[in-house]
C-alpha positions in Angstrom: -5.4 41.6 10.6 -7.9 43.1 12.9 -8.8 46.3 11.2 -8.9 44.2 8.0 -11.6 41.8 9.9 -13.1 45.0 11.6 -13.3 46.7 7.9 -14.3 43.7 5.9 -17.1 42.3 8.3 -18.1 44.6 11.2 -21.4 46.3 9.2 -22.2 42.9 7.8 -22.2 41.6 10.9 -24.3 44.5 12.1 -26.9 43.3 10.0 -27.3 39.9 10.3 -27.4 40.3 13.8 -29.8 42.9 13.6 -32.3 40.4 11.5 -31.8 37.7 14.1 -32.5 40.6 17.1 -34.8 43.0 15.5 -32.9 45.4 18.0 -30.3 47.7 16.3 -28.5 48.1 20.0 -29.0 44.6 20.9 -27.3 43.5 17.6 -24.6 45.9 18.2 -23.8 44.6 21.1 -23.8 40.9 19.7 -21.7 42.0 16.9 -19.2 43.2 19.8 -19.6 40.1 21.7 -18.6 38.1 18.8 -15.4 40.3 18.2 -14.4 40.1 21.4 -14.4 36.3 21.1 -12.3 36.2 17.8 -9.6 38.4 19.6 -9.2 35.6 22.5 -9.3 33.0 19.6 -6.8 35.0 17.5 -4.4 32.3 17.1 -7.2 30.1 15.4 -8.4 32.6 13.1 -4.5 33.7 11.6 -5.0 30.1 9.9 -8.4 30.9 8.4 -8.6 32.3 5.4 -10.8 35.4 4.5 -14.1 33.1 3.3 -13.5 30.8 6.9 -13.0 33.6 9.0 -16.3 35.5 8.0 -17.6 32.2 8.1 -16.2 31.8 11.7 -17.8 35.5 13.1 -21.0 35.2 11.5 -21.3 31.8 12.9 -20.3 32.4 16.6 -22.7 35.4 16.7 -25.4 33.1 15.8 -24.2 30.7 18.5 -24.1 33.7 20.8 -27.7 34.9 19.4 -28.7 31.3 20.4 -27.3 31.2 23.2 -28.7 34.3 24.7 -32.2 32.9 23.6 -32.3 29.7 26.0 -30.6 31.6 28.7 -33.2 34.3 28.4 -36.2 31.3 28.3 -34.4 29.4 31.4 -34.3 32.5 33.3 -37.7 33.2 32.5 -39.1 29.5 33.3 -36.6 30.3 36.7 -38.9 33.3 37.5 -42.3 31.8 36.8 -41.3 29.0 38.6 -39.9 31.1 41.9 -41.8 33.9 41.5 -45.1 34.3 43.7 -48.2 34.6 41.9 -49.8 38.6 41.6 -51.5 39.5 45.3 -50.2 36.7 47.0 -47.7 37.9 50.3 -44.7 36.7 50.5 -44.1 34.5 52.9 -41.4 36.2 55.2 -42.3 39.7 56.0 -38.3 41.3 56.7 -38.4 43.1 53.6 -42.4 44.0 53.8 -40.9 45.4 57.6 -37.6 46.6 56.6 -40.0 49.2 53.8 -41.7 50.5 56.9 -45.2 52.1 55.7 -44.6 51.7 52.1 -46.6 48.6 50.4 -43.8 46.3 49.1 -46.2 45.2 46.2 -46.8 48.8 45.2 -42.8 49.9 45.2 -42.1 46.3 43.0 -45.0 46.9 40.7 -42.5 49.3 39.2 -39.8 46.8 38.3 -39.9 44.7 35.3 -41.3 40.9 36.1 -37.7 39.5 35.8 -36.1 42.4 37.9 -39.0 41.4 40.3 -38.9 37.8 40.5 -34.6 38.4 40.8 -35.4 40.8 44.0 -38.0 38.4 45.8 -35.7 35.5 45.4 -32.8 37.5 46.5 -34.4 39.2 49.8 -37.5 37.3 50.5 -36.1 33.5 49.7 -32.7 34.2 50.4 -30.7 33.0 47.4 -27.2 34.4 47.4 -26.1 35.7 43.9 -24.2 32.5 43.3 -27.2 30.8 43.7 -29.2 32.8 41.6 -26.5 32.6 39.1 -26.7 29.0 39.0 -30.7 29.4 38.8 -30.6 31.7 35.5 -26.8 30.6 34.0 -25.9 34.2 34.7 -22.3 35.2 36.0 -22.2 35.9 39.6 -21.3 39.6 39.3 -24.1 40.1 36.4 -26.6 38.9 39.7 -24.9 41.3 41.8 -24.8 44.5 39.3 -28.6 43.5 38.2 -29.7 44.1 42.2 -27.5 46.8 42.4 -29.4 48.2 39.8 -32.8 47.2 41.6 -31.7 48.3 44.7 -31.6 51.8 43.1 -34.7 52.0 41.0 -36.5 51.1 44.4 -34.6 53.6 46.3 -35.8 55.8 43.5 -39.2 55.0 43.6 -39.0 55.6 47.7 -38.1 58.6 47.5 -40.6 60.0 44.7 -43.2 58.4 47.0 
């Protein structure tokens, strides 16, 4: 059944979630998303037939699609919200100390505003990654590989400096 599903509806799927992304690797990567979500709901889609389970994958992407919109808007209200206005210092100075010489706002004027805004909250605020995940509706471990990620972009940046 799955390399019938997989053959039948993978490149359609492709491009309907490439219309709703206007990002070929982002609607890849949905199209994948929404596979892996008919193989844990396998039982359920062995009743379908071939009409209700296209019906099914092409509407759970858009669900996913959806989905990933309001999380990305939530997360972004989040950061405005927590994030410090450009030029303003932040009010603990352990990380501005912990960089030594190195101007803090210089090294995170590299990182994207959401990257940025995740950082600040993490060091300078103090959230822990389960309470940034809370915050943005991220997994936990998503928070932790996202400053991971930061951590060595900054390092990076150091050391090109």
């Amino acid at each position: 059944m799955w390399e019938t599903l997989y053959d039948d509806f993978w490149d359609k799927l492709v491009r309907f979630c490439c219309r709703m992304t206007r990002d070929e690797g982002r609607a890849e990567d949905l199209a994948q998303e929404t596979f892996l979500r008919a193989l844990g709901n396998q039982s359920l889609l062995n009743t379908l037939s071939t009409a209700q389970q296209k019906s099914w994958l092409f509407e759970t992407a858009h669900n996913l699609f959806c989905d990933s919109v309001r999380r990305s808007a939530k997360e972004q209200e989040l950061l405005e919200r927590f994030t410090p206005p450009p030029g303003e210092e932040p009010a603990d100075d352990t990380a501005a100390s912990a960089m030594g010489q190195v101007e803090l706002n210089s090294v995170l004027s590299h990182l994207a505003d959401n990257d940025r805004a995740l950082f600040t909250l993490r060091y300078d605020a103090g959230y822990t990654a389960a309470e940034l995940a809370r915050l943005t509706g991220q997994p936990a471990a998503t928070i932790r590989t996202r400053l991971h990620r930061i951590r060595a972009v900054l390092k990076e940046d150091l050391k090109e400096e």
